[in-house]
ROVEXBA-422047 format. One record per atom (N, C-alpha, C, O): x, y, z. Coordinates in pm, whole numbers, plus 32768, in hexadecimal, padded with zeros to 4 digits. Layout:
XYZ;...
This chain:
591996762452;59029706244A;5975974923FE;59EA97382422;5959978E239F;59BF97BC2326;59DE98642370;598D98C02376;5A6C986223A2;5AD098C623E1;5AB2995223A7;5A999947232F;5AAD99B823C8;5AC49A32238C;5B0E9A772348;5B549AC42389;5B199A7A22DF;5B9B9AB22270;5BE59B3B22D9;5B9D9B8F2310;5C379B3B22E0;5C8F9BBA231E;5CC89C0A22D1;5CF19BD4226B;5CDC9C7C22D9;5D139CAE2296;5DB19CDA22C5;5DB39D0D2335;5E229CD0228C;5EB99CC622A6;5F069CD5224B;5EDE9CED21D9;5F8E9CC9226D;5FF49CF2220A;60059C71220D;600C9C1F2269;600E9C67215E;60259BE020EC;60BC9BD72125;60E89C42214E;61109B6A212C;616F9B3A2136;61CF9B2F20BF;62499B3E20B8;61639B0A2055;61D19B031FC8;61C19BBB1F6D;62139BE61F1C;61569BFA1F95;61609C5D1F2E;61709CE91F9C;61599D561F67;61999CEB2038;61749D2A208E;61359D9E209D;615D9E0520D2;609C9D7A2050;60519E012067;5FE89DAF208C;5FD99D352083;5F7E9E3B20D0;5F0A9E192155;5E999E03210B;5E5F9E6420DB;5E719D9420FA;5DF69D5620AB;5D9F9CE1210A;5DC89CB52175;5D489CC720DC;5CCE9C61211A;5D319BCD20F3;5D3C9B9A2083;5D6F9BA2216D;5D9A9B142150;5D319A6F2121;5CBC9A49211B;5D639A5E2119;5D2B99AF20DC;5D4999542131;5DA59971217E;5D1798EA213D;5D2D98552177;5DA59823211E;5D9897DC20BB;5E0E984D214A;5E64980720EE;5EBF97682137;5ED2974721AC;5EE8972020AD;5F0596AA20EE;5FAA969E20F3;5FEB96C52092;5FD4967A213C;607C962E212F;608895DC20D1;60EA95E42086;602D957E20BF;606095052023;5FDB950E2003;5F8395072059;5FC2951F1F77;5F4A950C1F23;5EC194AC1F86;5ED9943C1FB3;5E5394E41F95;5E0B94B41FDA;5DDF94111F69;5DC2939E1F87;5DEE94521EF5;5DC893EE1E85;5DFF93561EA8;5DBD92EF1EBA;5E7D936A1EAC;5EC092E41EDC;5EB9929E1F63;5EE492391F99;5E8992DF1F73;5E2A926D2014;5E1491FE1FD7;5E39918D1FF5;5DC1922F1F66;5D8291B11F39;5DAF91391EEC;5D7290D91EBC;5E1991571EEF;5E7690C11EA0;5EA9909C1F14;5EE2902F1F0F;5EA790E51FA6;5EFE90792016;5E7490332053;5E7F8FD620A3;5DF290642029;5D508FF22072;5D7A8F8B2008;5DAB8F9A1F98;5D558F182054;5D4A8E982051;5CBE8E431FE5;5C478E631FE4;5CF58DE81FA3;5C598E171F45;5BE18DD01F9E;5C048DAF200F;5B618DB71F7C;5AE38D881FA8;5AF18D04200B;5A9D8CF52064;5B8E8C7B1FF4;5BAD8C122016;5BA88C4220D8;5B9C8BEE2132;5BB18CA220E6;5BE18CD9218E;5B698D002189;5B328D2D2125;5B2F8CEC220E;5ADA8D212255;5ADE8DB62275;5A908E0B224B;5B338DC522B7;5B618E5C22CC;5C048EA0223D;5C7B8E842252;5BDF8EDD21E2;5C4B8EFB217F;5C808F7621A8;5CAF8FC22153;5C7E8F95221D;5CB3900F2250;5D4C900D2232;5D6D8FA421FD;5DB390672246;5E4B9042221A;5E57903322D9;5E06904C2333;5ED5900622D9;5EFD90262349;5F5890962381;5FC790AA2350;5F2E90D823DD;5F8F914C23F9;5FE6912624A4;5FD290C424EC;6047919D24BA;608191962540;606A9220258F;609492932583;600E91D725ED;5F77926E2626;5FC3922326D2;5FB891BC2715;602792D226D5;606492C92767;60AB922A2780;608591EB27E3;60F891FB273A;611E918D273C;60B790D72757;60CB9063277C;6074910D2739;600F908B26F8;5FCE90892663;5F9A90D92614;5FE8901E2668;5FC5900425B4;5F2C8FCB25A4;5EF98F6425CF;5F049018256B;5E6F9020256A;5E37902624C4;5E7890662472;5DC18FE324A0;5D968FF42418;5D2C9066241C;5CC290522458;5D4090CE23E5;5D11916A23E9;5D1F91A12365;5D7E918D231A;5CB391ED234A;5C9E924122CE;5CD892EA2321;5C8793362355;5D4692FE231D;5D6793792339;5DDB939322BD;5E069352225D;5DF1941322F8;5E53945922B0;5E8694F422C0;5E48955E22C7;5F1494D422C1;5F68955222F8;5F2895BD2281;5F0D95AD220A;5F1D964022EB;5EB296C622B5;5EB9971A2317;5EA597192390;5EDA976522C5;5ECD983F22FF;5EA1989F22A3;5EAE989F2228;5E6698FA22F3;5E5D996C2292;5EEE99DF2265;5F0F9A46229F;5F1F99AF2208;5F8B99E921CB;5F769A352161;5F909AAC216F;5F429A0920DF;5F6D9A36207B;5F049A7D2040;5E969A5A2069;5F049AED1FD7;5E799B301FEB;5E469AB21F36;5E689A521EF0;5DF99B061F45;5DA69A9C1EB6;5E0B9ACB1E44;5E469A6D1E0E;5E299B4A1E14;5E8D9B521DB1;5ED99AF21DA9;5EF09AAC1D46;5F139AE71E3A;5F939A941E0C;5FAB99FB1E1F;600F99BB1DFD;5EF999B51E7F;5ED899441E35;5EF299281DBA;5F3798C71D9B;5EAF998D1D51;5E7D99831CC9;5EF9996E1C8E;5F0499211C2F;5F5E99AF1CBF;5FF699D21C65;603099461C7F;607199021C2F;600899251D09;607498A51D2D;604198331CE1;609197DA1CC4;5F8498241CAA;5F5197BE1C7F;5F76979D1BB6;5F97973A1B76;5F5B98251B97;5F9898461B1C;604D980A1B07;607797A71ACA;607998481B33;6117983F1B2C;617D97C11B6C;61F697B11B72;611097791B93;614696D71BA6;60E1964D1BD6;60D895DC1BA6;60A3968B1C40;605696231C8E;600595D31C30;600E955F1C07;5F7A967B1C09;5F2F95F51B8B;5F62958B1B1E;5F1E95271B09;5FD995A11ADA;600C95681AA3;600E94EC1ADB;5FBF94941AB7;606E94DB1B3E;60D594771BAE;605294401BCF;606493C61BD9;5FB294621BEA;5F7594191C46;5F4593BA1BCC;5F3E93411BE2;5F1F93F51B38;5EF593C01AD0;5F2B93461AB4;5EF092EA1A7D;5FD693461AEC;602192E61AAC;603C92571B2A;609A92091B1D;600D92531B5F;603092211BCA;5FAD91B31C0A;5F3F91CC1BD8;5FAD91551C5C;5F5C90F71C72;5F0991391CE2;5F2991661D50;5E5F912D1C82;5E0A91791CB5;5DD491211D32;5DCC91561DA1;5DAD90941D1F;5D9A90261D97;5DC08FD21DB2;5DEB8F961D50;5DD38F881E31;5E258F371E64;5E4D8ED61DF0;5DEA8EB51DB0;5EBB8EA11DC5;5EA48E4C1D88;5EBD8E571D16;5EC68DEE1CD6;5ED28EE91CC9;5EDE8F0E1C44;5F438EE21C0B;5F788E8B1C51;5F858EF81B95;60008EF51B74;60188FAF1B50;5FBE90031B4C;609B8FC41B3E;60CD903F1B3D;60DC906B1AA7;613A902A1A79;60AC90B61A53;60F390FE19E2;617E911019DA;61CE90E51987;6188913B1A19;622E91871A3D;629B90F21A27;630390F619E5;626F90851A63;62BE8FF11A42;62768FD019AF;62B18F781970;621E8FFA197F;61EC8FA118D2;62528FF1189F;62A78FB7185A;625E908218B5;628F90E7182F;634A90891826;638B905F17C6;635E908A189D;6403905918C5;642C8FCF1861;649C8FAF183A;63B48F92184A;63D78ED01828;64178ECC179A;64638E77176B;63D88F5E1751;641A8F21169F;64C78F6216B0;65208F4B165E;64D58FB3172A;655D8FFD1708;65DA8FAC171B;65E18F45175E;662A8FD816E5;66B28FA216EF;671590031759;674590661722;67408FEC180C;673E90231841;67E890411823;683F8FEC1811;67F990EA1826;6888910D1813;690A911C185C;69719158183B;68E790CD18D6;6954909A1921;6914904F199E;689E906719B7;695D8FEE19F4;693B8F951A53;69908F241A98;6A058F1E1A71;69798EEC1AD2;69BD8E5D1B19;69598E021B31;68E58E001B08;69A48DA31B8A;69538D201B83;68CF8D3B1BE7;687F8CDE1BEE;68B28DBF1C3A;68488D801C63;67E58E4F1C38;67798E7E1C5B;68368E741BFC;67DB8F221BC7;67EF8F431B2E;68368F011AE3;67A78FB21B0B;679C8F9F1A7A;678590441A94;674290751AEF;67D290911A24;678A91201A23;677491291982;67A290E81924;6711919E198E;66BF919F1904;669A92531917;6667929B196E;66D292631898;66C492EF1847;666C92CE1803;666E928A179D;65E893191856;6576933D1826;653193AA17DE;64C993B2179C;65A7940F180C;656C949B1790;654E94BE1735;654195331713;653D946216FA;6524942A1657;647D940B1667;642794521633;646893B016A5;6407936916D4;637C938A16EC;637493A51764;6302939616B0;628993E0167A;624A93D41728;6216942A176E;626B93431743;61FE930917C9;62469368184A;6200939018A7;62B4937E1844;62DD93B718A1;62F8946618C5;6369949118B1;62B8949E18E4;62D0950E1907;632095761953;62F395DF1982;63A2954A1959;6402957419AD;63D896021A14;63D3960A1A8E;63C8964619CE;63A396C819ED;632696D81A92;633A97111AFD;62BA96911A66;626696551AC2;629A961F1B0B;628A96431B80;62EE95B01AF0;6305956A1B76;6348959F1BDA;632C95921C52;63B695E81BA2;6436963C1BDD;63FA96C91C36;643596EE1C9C;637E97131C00;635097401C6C;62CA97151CCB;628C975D1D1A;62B096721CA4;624696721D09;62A896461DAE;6298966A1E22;631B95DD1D62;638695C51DA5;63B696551E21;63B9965D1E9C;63D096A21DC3;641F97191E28;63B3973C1E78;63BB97251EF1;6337977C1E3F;62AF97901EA9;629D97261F0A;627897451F7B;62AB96DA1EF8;628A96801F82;62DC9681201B;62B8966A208E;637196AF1FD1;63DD96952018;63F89725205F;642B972C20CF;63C997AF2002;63A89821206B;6337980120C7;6334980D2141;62FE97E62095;626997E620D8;6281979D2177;625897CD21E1;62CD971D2166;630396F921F0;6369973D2248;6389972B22BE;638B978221FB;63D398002263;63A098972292;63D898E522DE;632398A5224B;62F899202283;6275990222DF;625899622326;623A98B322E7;61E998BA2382;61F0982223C3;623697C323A0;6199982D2426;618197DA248D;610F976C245F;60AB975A24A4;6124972E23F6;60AB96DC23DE;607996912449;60BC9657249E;5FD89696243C;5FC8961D248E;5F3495B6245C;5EF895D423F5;5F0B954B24AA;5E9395272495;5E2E953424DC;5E49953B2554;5DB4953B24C1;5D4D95432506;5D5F94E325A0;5CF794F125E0;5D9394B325C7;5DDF9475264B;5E5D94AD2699;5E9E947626F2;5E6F95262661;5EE4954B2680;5F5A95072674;5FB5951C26C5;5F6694B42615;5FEA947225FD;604A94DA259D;600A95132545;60C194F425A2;611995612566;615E94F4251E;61859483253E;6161954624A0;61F8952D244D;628A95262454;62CF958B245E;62B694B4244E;63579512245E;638C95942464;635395F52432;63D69599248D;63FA961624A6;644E96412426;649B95E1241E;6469968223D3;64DB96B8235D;64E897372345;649D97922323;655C972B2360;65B797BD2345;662097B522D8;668A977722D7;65CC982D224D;6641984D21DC;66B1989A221B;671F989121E5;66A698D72271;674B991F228D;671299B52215;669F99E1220E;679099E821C4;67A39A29219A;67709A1220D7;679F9A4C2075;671D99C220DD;670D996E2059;664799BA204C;660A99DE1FE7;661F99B920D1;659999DC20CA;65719A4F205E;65309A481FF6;65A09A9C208D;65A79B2A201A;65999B031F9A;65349B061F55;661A9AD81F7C;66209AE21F11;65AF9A781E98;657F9A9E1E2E;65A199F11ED9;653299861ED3;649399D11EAE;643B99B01E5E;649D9A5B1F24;64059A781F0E;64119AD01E68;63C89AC41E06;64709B141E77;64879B5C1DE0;646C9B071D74;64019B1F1D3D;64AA9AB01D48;64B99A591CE0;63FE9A1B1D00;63B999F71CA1;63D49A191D71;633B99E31D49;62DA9A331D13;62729A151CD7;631E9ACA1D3B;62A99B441D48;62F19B631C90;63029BDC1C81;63089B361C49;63839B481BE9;63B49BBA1BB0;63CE9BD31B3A;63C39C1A1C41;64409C7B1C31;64C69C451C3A;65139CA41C3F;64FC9BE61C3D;65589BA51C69;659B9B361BFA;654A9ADD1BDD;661D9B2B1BB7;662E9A9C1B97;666B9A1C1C05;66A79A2B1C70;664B99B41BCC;668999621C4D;671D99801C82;678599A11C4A;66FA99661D01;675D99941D53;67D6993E1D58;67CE98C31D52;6873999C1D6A;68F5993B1D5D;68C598D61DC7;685698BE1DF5;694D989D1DE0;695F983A1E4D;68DB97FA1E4D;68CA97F21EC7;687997CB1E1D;6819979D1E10;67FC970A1DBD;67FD971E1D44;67E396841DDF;67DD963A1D96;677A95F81D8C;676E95AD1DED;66FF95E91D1B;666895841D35;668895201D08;66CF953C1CA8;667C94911D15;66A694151CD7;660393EC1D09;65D4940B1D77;65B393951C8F;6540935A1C8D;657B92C01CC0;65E492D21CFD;655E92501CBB;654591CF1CDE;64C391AA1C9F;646591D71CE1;649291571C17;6433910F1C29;641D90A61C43;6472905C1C13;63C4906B1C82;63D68FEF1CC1;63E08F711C77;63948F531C1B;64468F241CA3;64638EB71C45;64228E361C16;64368DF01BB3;63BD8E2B1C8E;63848D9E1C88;62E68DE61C73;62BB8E571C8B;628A8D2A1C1C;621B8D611BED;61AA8D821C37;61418DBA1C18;61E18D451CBB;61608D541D21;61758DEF1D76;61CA8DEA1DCF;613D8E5B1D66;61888ED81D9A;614D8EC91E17;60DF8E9B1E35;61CB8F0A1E74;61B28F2D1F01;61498F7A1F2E;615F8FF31F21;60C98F571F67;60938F9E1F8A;60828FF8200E;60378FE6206E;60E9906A1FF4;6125907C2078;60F591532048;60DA91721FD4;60F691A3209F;6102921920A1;61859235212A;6155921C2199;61EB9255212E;6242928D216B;624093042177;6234932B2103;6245938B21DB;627593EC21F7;6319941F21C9;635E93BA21BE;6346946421B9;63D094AD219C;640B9462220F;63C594522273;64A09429220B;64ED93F02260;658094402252;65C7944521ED;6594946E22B8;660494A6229F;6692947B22D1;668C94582347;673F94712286;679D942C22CF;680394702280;680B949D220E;6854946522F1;68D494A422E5;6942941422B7;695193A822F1;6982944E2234;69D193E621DE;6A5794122207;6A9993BA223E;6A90948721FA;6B159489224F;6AFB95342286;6A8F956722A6;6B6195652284;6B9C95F722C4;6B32964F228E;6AD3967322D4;6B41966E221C;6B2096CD2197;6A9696AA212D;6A7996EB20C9;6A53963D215C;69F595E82102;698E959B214B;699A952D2182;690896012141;6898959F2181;6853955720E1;685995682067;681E950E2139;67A994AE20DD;672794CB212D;671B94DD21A6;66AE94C920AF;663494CA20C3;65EB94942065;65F294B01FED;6582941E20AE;652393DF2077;64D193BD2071;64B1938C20DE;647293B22012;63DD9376204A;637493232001;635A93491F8F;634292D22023;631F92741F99;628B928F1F82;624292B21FDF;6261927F1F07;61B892761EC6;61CA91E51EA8;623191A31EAD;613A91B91E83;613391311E51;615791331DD4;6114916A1D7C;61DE90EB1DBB;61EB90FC1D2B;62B1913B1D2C;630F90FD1CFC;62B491901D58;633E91DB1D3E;6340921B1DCA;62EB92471E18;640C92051DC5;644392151E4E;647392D21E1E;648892EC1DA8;647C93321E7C;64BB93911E59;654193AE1EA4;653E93A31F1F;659193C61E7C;661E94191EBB;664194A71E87;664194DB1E18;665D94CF1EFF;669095641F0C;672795511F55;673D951F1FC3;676A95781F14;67EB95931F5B;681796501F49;6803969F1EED;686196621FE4;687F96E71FEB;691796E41FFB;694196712005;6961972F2000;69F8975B2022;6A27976B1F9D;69F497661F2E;6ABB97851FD9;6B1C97D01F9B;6B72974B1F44;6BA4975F1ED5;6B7796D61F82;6B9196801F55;6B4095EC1F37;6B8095851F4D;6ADE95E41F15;6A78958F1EDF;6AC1952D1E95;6B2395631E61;6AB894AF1E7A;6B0C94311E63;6AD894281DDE;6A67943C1DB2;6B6493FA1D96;6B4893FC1CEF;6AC493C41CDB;6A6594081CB5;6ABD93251CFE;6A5992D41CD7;69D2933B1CF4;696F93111CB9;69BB93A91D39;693593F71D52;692794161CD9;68DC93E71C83;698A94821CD3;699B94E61C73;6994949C1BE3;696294E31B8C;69BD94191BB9;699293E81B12;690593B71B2C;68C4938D1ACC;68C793BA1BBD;6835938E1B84;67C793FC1B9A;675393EE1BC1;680D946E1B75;67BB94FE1B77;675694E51B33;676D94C11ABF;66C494EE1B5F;666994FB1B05;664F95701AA4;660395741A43;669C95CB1AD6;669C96291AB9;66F596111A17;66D4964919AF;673195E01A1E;678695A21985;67739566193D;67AC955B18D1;66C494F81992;668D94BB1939;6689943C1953;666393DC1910;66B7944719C2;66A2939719F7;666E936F1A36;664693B31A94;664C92E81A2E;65EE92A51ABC;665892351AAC;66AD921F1A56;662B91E61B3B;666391501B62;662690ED1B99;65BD91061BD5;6648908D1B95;6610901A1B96;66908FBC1BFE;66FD8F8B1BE1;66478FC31C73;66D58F7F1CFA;66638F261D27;65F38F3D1D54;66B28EA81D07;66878E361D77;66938E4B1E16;664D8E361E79;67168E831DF7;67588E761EC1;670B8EF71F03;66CB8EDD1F68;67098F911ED1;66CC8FCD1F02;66118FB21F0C;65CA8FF71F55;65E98F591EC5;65468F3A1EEE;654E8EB21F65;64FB8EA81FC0;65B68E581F53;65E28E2B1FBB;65CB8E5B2027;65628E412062;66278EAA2059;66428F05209F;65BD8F4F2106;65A38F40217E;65738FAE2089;64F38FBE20C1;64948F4F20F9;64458F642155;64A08EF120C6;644E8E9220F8;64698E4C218C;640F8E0421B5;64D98E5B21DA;650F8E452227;65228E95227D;653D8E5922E5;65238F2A2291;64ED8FA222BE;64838F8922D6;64788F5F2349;64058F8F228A;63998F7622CC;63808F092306;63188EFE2347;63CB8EB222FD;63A58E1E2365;63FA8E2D23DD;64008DCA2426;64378E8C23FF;649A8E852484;64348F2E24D2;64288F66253E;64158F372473;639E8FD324A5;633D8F8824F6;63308F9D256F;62FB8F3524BA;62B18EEF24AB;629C8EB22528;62428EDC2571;62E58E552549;63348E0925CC;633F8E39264E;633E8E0026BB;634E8ED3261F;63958F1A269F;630B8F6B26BE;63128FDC26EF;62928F3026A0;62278F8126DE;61D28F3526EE;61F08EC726C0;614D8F3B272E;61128F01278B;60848EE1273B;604D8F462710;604C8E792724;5FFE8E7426C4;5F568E6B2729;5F238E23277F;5F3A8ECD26E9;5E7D8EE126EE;5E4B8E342707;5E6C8DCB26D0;5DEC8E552773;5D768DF92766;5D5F8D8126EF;5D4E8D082703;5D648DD62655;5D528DAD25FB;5D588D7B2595;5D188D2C254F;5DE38DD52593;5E708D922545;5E6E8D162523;5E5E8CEC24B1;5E8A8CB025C3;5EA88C3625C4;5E378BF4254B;5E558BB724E4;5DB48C16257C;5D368BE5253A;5D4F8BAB245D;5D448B4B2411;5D888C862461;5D8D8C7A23C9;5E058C2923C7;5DDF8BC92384;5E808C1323E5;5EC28BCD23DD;5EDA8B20239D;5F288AEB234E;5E778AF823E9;5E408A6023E2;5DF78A642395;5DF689F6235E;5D898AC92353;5D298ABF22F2;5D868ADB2270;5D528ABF2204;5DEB8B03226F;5E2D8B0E2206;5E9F8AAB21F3;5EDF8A99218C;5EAC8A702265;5ED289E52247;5E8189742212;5EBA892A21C2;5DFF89592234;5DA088FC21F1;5DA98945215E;5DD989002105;5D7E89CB213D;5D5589CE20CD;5DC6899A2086;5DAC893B203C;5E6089CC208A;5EDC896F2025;5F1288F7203D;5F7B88D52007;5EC988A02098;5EB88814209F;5E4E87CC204F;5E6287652010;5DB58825205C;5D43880E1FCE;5D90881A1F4F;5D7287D01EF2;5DFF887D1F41;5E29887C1E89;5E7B88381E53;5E9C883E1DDD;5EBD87C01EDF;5F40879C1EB8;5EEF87011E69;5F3486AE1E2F;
């Protein structure tokens, strides 16, 4: 049964209009974390009240009015969703455009690359579908049709100014840092993450959240750590980190661990063990 549009004050443009079904992460990309036809059930898996369950849901409120859908779809998302792995299984644009470049600084296990040059890449797009996502987890209570809630995230004193620069009365805000991550390896994570939020020292939070395909960082404070600050996308860069996709991958396996698995889980589990025992 399809909900009743309400009418409310928009969150990003705060005037009283007929709200929308709006989503926390692109409803689009659901569909690169389903599983292809090989699974019986290609549902993704979610964490519904601390059980992990394979479910077609997704965090949704009525927030934003349709204007400023339209503004948010225009001014980054459609782009970002265009570029990005539409089904399970895809490969990513965003890693083809990266392969002919010669990356302009790095170590033995990251690589950064000044892309502003770069036809495939759209800085501009990415940098505000990036920031929209990361207000968006701080101004309501997402939840799913199960009542499962989102993390909780709080910009502090950064919110304001975040919504300006989206509504684009605003240029980006000081103390502010976006650093992209695209993902390094060819098989992309098929993962959707919520905004994660952590405190790095005194003066400097971190915030993050991954799409299939590219990791995002937000850093806030007064003192933000060099290495943030040279991989400003905002300057034109993206990166390429072994240890930070590491990293994520190990987060979600200790997430993972620490919750209680559905009925069913176990099931897909083992079926997805036969099937990469059939390919070996």
């Amino acid at each position: 049964m399809v909900k009743q549009r309400p009418t409310g004050k928009c969150k990003l443009c705060g005037k009283e209009r007929l709200l929308c079904d709006s989503h926390y992460l692109p409803k689009e990309l659901y569909k690169a974390t389903r599983a292809g036809t090989e699974l019986k059930n290609p549902n993704p898996v979610m964490n519904i009240n601390g059980v992990l369950k394979q479910i077609n849901d997704q965090y949704r409120g009525f927030v934003l009015c349709e204007s400023c859908e339209i503004l948010f779809s225009m001014r980054g998302e459609g782009w970002v969703l265009a570029n990005l792995p539409k089904q399970y299984g895809d490969s990513c644009a965003l890693q083809d455009a990266l392969a002919p470049l010669t990356p302009t600084s790095g170590g033995p296990r990251w690589e950064r690359y000044n892309v502003s040059n770069t036809q495939a890449f759209d800085l501009p797009k990415l940098v505000y579908f990036g920031m929209s996502v990361f207000w968006r987890s701080a101004v309501h209570d997402w939840k799913t049709s199960n009542n499962q809630r989102a993390p909780t995230v709080d910009l502090g004193a950064y919110e304001e100014p975040i919504r300006g620069f989206l509504l684009g009365n605003a240029s980006f805000p000081n103390d502010v840092v976006l650093a992209i991550n695209i993902w390094p390896y060819k098989d992309v994570l098929p993962l959707l993450h919520p905004v994660v939020s952590e405190q790095l020292a005194q003066a400097v939070r971190r915030y993050w959240f991954y799409v299939p395909g590219v990791h995002f960082f937000l850093f806030t404070g007064a003192s933000i750590p060099k290495d943030a600050r040279e991989s400003a996308a905002t300057a034109g860069f993206v990166t390429l980190d072994l240890d930070t996709a590491e990293s994520l991958k190990e987060f979600v396996t200790q997430g993972i661990k620490s919750q209680k698995l559905g009925p069913k889980i176990d099931a897909m589990l083992k079926e997805i063990a036969l099937i990469r025992t059939s390919k070996k």
